[in-house]
GUTOR-688864 format. One line per 10 residues: for each residue z, y, x of N, C-alpha, C, O. Coordinates in Angstrom, 1 decimal. Example, Ala and Ser with C-alpha at 12.3 -4.5 7.8 and 13.67 -1.06 7.14 Angstrom:
! residues 2
7.8,-5.7,13.2,7.8,-4.5,12.3,7.8,-3.3,13.2,8.5,-3.3,14.2; 7.1,-2.2,12.8,7.1,-1.1,13.7,7.9,0.0,12.9,8.0,1.1,13.4
! end
This chain:
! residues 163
-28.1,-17.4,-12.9,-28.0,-16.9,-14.3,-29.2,-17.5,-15.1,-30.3,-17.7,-14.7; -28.8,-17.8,-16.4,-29.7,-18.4,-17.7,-30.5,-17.2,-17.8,-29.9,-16.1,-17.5; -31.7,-17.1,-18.1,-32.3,-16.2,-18.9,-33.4,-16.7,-19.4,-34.2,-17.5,-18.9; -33.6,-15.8,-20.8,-34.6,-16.4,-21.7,-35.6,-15.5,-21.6,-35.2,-14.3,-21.3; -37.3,-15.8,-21.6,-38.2,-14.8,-21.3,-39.4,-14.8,-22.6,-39.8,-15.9,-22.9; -39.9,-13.8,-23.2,-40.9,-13.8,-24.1,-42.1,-14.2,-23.0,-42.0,-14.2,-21.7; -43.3,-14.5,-23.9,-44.8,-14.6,-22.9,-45.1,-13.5,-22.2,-45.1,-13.7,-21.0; -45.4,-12.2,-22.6,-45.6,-10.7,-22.2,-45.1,-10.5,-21.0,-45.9,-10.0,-20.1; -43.5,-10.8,-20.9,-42.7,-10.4,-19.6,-43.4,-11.7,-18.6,-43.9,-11.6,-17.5; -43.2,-12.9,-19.2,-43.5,-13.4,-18.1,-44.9,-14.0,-17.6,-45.2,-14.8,-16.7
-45.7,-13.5,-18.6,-47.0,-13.1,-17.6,-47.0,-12.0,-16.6,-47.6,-12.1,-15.5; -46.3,-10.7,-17.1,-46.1,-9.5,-16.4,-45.3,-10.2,-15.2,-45.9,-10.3,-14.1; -44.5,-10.4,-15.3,-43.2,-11.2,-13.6,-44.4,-12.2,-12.8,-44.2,-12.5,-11.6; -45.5,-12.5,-13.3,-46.5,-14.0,-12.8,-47.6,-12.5,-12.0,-47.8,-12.4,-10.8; -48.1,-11.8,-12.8,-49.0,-11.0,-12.5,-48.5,-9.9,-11.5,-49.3,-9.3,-10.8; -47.2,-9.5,-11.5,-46.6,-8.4,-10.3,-46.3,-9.5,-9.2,-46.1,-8.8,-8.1; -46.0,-10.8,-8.9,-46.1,-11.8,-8.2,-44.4,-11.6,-7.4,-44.1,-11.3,-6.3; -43.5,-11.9,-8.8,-42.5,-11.9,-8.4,-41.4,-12.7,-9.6,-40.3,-12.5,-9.8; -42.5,-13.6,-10.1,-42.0,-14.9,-11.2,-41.2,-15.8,-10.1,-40.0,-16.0,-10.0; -42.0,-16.1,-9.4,-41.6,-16.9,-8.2,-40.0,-17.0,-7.4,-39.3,-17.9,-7.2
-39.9,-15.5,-7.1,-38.5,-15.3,-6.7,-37.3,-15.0,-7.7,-36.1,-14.9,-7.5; -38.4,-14.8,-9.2,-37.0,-15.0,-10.2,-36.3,-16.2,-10.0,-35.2,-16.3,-9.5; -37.1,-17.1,-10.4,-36.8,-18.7,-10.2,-36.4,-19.3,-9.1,-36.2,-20.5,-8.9; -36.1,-18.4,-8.3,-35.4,-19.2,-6.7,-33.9,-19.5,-7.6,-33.5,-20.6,-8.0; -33.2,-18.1,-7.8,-32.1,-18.0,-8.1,-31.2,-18.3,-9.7,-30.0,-18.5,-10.0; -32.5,-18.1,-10.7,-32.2,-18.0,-11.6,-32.8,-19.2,-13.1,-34.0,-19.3,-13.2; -32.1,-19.8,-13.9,-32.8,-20.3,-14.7,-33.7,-20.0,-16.1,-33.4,-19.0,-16.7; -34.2,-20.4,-16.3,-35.5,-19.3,-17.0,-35.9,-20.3,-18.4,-36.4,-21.3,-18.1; -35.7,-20.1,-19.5,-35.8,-21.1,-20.7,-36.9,-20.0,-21.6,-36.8,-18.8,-21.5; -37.5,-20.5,-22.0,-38.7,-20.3,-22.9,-38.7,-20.9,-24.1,-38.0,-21.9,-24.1
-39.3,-20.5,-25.5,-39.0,-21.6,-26.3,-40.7,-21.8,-26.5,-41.6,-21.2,-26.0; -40.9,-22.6,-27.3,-42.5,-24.0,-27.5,-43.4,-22.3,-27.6,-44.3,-22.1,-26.8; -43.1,-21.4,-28.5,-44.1,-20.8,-28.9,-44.8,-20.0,-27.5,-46.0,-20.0,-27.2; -43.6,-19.4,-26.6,-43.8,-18.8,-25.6,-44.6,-19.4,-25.0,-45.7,-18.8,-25.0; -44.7,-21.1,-24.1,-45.5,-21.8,-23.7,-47.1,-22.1,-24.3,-48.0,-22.3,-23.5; -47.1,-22.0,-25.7,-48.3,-22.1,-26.1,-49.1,-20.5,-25.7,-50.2,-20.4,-25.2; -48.4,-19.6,-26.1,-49.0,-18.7,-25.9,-49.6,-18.1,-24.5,-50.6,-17.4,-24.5; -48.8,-18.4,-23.2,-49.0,-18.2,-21.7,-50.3,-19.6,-21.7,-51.4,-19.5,-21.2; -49.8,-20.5,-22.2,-51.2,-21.6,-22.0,-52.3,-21.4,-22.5,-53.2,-22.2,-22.2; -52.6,-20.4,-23.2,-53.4,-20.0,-23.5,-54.6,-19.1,-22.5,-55.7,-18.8,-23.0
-54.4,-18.8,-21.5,-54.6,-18.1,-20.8,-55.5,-18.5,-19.7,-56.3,-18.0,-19.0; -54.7,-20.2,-19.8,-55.9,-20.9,-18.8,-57.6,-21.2,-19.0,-58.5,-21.5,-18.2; -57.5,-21.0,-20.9,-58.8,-21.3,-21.1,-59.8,-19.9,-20.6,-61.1,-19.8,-20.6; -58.9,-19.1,-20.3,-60.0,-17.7,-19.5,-59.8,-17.5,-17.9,-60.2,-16.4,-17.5; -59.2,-18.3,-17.1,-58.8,-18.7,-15.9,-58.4,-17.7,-15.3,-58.9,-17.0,-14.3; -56.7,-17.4,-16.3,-56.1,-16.4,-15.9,-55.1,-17.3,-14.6,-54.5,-18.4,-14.7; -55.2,-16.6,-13.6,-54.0,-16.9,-12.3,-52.6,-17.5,-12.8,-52.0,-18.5,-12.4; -52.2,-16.0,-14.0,-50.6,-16.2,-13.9,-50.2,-17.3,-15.1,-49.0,-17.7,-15.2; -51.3,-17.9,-16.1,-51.1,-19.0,-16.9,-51.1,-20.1,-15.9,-50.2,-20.9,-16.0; -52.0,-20.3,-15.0,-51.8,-21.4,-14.4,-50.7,-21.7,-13.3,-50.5,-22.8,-12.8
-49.9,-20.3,-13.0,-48.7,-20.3,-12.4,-47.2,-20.9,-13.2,-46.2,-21.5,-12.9; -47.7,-20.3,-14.3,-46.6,-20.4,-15.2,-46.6,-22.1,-15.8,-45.6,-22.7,-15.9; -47.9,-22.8,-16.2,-47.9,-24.1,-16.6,-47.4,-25.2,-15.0,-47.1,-26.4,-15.2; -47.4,-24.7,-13.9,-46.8,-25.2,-13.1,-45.7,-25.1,-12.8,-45.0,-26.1,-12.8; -45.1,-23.9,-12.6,-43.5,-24.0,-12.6,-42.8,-24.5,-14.1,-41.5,-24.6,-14.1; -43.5,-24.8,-15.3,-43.0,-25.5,-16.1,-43.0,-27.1,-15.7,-42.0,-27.9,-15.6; -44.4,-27.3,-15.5,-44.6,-28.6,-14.9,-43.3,-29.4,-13.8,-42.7,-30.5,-14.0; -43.2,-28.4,-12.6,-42.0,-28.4,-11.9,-40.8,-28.5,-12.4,-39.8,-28.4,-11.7; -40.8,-28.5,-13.5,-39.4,-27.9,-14.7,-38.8,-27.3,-14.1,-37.6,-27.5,-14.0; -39.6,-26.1,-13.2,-38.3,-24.8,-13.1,-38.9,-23.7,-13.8,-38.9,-22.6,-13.1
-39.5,-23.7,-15.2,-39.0,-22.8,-16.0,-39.1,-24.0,-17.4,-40.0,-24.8,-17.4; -38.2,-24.0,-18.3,-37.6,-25.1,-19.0,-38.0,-24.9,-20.4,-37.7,-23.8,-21.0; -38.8,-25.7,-21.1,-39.1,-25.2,-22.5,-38.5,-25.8,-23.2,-38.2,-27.0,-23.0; -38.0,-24.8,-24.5,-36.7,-25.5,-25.3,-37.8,-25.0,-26.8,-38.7,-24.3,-27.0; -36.8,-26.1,-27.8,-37.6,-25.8,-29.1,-36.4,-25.1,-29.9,-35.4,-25.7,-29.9; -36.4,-24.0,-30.4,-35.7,-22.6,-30.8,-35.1,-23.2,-32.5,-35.9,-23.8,-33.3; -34.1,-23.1,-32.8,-33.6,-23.7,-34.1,-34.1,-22.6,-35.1,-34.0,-21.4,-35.2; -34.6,-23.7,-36.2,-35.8,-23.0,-37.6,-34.7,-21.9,-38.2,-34.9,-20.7,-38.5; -33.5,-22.5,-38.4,-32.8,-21.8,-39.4,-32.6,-20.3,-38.3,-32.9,-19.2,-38.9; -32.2,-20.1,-36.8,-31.9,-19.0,-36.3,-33.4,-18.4,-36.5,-33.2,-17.2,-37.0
-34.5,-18.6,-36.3,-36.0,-18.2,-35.8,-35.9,-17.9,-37.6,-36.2,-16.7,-37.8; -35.6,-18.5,-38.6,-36.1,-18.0,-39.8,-34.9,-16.5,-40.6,-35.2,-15.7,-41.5; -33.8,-16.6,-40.0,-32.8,-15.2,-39.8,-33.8,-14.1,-38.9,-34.4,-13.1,-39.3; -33.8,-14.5,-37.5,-34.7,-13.2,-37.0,-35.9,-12.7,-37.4,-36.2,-11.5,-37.3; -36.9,-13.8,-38.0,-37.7,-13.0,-38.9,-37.2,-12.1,-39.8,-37.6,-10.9,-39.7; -36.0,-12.5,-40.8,-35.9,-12.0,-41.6,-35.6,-11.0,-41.4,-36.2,-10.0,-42.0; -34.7,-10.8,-40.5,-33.4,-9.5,-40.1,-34.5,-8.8,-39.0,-34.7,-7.8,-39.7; -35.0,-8.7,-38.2,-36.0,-8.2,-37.3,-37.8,-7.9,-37.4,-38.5,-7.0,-36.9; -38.0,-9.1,-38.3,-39.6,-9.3,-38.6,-39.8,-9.3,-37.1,-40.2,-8.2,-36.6; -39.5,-10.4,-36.3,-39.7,-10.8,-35.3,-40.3,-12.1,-35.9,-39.9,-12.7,-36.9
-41.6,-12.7,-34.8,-42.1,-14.0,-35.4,-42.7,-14.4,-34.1,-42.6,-13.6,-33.1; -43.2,-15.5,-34.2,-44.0,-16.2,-32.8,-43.0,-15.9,-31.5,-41.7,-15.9,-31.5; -43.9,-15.6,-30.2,-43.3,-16.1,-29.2,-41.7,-14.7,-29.1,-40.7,-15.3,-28.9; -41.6,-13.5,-29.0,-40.7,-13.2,-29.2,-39.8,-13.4,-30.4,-38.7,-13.0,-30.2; -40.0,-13.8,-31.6,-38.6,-14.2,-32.4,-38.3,-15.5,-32.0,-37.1,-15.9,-31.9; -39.3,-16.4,-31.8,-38.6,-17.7,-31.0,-37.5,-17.2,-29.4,-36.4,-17.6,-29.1; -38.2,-16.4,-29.0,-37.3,-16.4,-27.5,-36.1,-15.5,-28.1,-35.1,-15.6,-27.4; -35.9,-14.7,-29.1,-34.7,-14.0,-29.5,-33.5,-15.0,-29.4,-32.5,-15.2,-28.7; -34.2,-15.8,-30.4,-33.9,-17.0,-31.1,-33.0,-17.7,-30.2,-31.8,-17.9,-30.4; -33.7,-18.3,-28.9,-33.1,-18.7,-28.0,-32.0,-17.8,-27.6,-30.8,-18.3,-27.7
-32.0,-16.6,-27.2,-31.3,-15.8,-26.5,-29.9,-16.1,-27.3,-28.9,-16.4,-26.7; -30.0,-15.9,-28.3,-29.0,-15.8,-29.5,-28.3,-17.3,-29.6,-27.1,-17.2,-29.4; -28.7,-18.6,-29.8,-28.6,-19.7,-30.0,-27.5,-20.1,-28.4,-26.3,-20.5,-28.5; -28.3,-19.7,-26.9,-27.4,-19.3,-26.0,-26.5,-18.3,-25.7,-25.5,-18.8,-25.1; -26.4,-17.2,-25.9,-25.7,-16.1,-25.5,-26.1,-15.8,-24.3,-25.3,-15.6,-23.4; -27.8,-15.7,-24.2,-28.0,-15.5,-22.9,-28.8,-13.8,-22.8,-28.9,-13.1,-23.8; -29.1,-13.5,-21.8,-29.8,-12.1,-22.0,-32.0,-12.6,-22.1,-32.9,-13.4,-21.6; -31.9,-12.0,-22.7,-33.9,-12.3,-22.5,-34.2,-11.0,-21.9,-33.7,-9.9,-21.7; -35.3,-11.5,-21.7,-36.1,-10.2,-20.7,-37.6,-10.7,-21.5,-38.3,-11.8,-21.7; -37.8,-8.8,-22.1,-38.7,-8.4,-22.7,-39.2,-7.4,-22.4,-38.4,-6.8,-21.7
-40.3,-6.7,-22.8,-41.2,-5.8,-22.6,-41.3,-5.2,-23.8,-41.4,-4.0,-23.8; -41.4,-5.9,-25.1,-41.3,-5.5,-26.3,-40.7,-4.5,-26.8,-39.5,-4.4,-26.6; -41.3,-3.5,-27.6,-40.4,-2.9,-28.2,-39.3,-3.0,-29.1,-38.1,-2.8,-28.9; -40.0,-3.6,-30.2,-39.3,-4.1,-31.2,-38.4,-5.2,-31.0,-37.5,-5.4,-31.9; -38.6,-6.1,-29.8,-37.8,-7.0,-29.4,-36.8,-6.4,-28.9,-35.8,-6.5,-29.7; -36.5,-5.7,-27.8,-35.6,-4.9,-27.3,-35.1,-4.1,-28.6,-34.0,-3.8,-28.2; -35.0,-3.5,-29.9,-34.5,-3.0,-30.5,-33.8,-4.0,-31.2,-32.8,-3.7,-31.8; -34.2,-5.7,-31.3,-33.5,-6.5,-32.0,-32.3,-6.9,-31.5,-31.3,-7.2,-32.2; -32.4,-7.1,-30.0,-31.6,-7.8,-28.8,-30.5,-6.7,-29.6,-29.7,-6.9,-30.5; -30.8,-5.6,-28.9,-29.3,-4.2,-29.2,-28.9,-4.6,-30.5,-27.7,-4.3,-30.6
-29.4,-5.0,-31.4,-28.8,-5.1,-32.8,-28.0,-6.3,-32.6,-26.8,-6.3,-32.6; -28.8,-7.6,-32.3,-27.7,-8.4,-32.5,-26.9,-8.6,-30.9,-26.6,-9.7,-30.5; -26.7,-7.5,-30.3,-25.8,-7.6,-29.1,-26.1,-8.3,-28.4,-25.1,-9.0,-28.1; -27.7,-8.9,-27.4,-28.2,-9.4,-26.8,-28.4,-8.4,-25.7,-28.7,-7.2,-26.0; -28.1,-9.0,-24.5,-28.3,-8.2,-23.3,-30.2,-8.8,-23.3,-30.9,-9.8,-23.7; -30.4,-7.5,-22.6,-32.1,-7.7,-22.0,-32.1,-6.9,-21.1,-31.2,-6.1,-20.8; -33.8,-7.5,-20.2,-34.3,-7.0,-19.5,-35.7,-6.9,-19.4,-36.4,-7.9,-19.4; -36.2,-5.6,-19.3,-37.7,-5.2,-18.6,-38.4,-6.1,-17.2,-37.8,-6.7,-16.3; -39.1,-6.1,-17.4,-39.8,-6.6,-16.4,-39.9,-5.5,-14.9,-39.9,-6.1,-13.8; -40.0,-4.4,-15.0,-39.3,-3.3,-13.7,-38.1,-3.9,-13.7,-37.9,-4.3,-12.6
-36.8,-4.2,-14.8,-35.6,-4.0,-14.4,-35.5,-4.6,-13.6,-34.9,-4.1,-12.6; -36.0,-6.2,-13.5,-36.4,-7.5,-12.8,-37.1,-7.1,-11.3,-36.5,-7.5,-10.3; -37.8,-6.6,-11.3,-38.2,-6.3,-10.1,-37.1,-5.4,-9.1,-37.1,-5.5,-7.9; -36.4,-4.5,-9.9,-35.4,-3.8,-9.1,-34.2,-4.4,-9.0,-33.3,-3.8,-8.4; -34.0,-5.9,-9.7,-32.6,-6.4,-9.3,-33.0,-7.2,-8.5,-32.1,-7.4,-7.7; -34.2,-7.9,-8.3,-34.5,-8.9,-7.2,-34.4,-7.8,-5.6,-33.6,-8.2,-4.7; -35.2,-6.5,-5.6,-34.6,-5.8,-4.9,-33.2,-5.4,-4.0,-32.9,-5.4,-2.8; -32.6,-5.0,-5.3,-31.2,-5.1,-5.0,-30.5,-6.2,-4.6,-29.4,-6.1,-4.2; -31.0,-7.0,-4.8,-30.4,-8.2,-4.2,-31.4,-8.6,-2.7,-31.0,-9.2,-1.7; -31.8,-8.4,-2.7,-32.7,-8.6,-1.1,-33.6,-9.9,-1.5,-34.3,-10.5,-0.7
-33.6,-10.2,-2.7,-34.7,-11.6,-3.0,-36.3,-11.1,-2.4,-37.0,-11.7,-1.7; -36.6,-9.8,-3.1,-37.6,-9.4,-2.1,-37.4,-8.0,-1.8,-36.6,-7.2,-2.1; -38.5,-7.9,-1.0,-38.4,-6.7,0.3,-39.0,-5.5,-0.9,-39.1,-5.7,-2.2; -39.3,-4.3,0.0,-39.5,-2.8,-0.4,-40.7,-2.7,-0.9,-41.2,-2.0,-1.8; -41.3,-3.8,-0.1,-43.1,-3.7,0.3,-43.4,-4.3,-0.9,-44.4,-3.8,-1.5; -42.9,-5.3,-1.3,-43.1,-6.6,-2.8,-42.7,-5.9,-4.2,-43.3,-6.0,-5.2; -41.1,-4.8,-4.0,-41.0,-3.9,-4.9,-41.7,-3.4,-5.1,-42.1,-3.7,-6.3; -42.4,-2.4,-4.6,-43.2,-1.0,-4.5,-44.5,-2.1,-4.8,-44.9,-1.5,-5.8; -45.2,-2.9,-4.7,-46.4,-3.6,-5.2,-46.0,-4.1,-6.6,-46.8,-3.8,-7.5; -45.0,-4.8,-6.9,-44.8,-5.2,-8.3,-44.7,-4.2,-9.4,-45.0,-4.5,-10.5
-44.3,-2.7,-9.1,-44.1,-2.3,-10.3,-45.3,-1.4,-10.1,-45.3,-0.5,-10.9; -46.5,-1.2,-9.3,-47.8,-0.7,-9.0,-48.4,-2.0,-9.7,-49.4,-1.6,-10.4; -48.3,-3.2,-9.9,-48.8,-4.1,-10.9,-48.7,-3.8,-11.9,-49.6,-3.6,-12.7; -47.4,-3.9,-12.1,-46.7,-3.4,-13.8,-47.7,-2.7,-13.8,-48.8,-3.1,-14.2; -47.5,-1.5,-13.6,-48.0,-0.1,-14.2,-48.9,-0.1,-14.7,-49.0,0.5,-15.7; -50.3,-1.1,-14.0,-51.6,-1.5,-14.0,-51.6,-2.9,-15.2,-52.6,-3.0,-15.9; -50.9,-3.7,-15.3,-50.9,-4.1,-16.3,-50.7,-4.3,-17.6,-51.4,-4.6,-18.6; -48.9,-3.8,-17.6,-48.2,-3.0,-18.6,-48.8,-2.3,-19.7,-50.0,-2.3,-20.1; -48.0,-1.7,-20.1,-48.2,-0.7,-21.2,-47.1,0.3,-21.3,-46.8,0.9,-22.3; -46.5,0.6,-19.7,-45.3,1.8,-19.4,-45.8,2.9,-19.3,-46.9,3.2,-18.8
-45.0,3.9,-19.9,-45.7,5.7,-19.6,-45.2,5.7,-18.2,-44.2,5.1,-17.9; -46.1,6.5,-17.2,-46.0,6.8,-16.6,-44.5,7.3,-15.6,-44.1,7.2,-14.5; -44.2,8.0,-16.7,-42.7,9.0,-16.6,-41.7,7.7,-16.1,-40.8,8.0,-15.3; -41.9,6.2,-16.7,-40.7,5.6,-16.7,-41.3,4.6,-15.9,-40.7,3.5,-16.2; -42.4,4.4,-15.0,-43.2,4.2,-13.7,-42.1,4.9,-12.6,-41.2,4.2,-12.0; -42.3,6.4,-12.6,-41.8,6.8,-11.8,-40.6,6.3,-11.5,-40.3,5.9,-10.3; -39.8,6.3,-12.5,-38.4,6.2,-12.5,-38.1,5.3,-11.6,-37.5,5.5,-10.6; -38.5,4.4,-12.1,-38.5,2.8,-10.9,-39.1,3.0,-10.2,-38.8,2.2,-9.4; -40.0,3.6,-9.7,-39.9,3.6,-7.9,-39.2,4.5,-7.3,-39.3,4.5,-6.1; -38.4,5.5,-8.1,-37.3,6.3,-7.5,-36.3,5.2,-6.9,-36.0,5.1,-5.7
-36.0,4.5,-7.7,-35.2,3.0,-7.9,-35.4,2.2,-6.5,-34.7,1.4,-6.0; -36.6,2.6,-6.1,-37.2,1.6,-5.0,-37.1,2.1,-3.3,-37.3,1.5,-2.3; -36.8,3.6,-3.6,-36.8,4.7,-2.5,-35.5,4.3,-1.9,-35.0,4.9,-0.9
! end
């Protein structure tokens, strides 16, 4: 499956340490702003920037340049800008689902009929599919939690998910 990723989520998928088994199965497109902004990260010698500029490197996660005229509609219509209105942008330009963390992003996707996903949801479909074990579940969304910005309540939820 295509999917398009904001920076946020996929520092979060790099830092629960389960970016890696997205990408076994799945294709993963970014657009320029997303990449600048995860690149950013090396200059404070963050782990999951320097994970992430290598699986680009490897071109298995693909950076595309997002078209001005769609990125200049989702500002408009969303006041989406930088690395999530570029990745909408994408999502939309493909017809693919993005996976966000965002709020506001995720309220745009439902508007303009873009499937998404959380960064837990990610962790429980690699799950469900056996990409990884109980042990890697139950640690990634104990990352999330710790990294994130999820209430607690909807922590739980997902590791009911994981039981």
């Amino acid at each position: 499956m295509t999917l398009i990723a904001d920076a946020s989520s996929l520092i979060l998928l790099a830092k629960a340490e389960i970016l890696s088994a997205l990408i076994e199965k799945n294709e993963i497109i970014i657009p320029e702003k997303v990449h600048e902004e995860t690149a950013r990260g090396k200059e404070k010698g963050m782990p999951d920037s320097f994970l992430i500029e290598k699986l680009i490197e490897e071109n298995k996660i693909k950076v595309e340049k997002a078209d001005e005229k769609t990125k200049g509609k989702v500002k408009e219509m969303f006041g989406l800008w930088a690395g999530e209105g570029e990745a909408l942008s994408l999502a939309i330009e493909h017809n693919k689902p993005i996976i966000t963390d965002d709020k506001k992003c995720i309220n745009a996707a439902k508007a303009a009929n873009i499937s998404f996903m959380t960064s837990p949801d990610i962790t429980i479909a690699l799950f469900q599919k056996k990409q990884i074990d109980k042990k890697k579940a139950v640690f990634a969304i104990e990352k999330l939690e710790e990294a994130g910005w999820y209430k607690k309540e909807i922590i739980e939820i997902y590791k009911e998910k994981i039981k």
